[in-house]
Structures are given as C-alpha cells and as structure tokens.
C-alpha positions as CSV (number, residue, x, y, z in Angstrom):
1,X,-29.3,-45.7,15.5
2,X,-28.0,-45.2,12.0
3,X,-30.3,-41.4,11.8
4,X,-28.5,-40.6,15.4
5,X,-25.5,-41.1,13.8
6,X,-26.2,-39.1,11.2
7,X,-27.6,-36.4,13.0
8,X,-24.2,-36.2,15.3
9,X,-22.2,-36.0,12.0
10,X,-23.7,-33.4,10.3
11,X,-24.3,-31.1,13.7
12,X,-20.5,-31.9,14.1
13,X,-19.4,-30.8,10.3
14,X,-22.1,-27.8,11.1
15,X,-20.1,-26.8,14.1
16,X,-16.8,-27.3,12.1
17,X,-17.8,-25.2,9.0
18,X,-18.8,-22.3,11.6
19,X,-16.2,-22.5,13.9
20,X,-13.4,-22.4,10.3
21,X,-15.6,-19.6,9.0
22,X,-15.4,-17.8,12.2
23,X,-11.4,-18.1,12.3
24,X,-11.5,-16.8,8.3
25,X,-13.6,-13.7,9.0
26,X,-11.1,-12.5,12.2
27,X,-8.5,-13.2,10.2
28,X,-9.7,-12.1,6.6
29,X,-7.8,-8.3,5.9
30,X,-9.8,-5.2,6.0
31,X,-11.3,-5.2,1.9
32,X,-9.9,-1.7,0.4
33,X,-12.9,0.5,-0.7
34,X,-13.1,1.9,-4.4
35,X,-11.8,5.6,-2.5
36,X,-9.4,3.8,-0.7
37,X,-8.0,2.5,-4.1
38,X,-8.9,5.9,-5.3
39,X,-7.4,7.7,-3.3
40,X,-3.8,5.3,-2.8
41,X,-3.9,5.9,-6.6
42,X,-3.6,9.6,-6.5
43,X,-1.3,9.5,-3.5
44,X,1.1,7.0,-6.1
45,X,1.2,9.6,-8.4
46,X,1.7,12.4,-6.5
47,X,4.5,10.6,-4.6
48,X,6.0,9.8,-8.3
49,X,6.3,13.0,-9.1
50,X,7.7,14.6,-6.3
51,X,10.6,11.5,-6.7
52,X,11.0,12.2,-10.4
53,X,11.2,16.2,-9.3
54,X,13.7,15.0,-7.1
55,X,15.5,13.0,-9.4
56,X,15.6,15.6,-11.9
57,X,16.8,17.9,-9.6
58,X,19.8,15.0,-9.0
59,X,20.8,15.0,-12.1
60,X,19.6,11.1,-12.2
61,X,17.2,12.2,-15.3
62,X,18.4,12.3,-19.1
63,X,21.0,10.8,-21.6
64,X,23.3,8.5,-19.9
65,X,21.7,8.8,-16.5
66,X,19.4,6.5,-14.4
67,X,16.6,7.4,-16.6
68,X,16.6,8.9,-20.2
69,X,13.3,10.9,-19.6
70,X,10.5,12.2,-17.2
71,X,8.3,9.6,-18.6
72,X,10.9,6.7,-17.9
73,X,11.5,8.0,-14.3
74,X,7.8,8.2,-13.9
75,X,6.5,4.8,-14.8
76,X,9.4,2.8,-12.8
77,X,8.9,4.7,-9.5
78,X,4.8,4.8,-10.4
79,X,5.5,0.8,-10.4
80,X,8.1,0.6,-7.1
81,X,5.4,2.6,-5.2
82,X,2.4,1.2,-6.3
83,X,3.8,-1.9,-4.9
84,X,4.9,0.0,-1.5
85,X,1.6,1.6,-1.1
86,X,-1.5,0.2,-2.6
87,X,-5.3,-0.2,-1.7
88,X,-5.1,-3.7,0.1
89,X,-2.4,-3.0,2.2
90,X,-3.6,0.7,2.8
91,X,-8.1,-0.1,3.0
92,X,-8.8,2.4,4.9
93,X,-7.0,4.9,2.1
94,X,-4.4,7.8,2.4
95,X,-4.0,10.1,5.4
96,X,-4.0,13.7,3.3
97,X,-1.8,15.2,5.9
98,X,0.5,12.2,6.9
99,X,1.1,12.3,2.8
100,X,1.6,15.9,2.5
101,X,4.7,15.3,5.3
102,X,6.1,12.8,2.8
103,X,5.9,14.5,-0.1
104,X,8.1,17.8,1.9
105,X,10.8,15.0,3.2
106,X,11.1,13.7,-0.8
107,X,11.7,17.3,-1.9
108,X,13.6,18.3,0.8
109,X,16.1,15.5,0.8
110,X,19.6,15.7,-0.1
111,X,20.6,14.1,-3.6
112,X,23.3,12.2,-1.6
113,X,21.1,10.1,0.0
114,X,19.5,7.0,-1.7
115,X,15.6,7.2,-1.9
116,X,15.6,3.9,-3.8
117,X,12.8,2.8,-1.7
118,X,9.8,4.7,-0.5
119,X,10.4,3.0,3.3
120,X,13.8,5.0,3.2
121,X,12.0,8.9,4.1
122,X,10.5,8.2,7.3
123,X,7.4,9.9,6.7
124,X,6.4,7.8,3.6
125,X,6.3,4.9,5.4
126,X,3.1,2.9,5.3
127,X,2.9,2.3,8.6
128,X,2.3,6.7,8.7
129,X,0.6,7.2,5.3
130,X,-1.9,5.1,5.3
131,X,-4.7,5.7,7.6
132,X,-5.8,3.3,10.5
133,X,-8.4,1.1,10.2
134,X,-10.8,-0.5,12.9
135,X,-10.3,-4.3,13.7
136,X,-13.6,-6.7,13.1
C-alpha cells in the first residue's frame, strides 16, 4: 500500500512540475539574440544623436542650457533611450526602415515641442521600431 502511495505522489508532483513548466515556457518572453542587442544598440545611438542634433539645433546645448556639452546631451538621452528601447523588450531587434521614419520625425520636429521622451514622436515608438516577433 505504502509503494502505491508513493507511486501516486510522485506521478502527481511529476504531473505538477510539467504542467508549472508548461505555464513558464508560454509565458517566458521571447530571449533577445546577441543581433537583436546588437542591433537595439546601434539604433540607441543613432536615435541619440539625431536628439542631441536636435537639441543643438534648440539651442538646449551649452553654457547655461539643459546640457553644457555634446557629450553631456549624449550620455543622458543614450541612458533615457536605452531604457525605452532595449534588447529584451525589442528580441526580435530593430526594424531598419520603421527606425529610419523615427530618426526623420526627431529631425524634423519643431523645437517647441517637448521630445523629453522617445514615446512622444509617434514613429519611435516601440510598439513600431521594434520588429515583430513569432509567439511560442
């Protein structure tokens, strides 16, 4: 009696620790490739400069103003869109052409307008940067 028992328990914790690691998987995110974190990498940069361009252009860059330098300007809105746009939450990497439309709206938009945040152009929105990736 006492091996049935023991039988039922572990087949039960069996079918437990499957059934768990069958919920983890389908709900486990997509893991970024090395090009995807390559590639979200180069798009922060490139993104980065185009704000600092920008910014420059603003008159937001130099003594007395938002930043005192290129450099400055560069590593704070490196840092504010690395957190926007970065390999877990893009895996699948960068979409070349969605990024090439963000990069035109950042140069093309008016120094009136805040672009504190990278969500505030339209095009530079995650949800249209970063390529799609298939569901498990």
């Amino acid at each position: 009696m006492r091996q049935k028992v023991g039988w039922a328990l572990l087949a039960a914790f069996g079918c437990c620790f499957v059934a768990c690691e069958s919920r983890d998987i389908k709900g486990e995110r997509t893991k970024p490739t090395p090009a995807a974190a390559g590639v979200s990498e180069s798009a922060v940069k490139a993104i980065a400069l185009a704000r600092c361009e920008r910014e420059q252009r603003c008159n937001n860059v130099g003594e007395g103003k938002k930043w005192k330098d290129s450099s400055q300007c560069n590593a704070d809105i490196s840092k504010d869109v690395r957190d926007d746009l970065n390999a877990e939450d893009c895996p699948g990497g960068v979409d070349q052409k969605e990024l090439t439309e963000c990069l035109s709206e950042i140069r093309n938009e008016d120094c009136g307008n805040p672009l504190d945040k990278l969500e505030r152009v339209a095009a530079c929105r995650e949800s249209d940067i970063c390529k799609a990736t298939p569901k498990m």
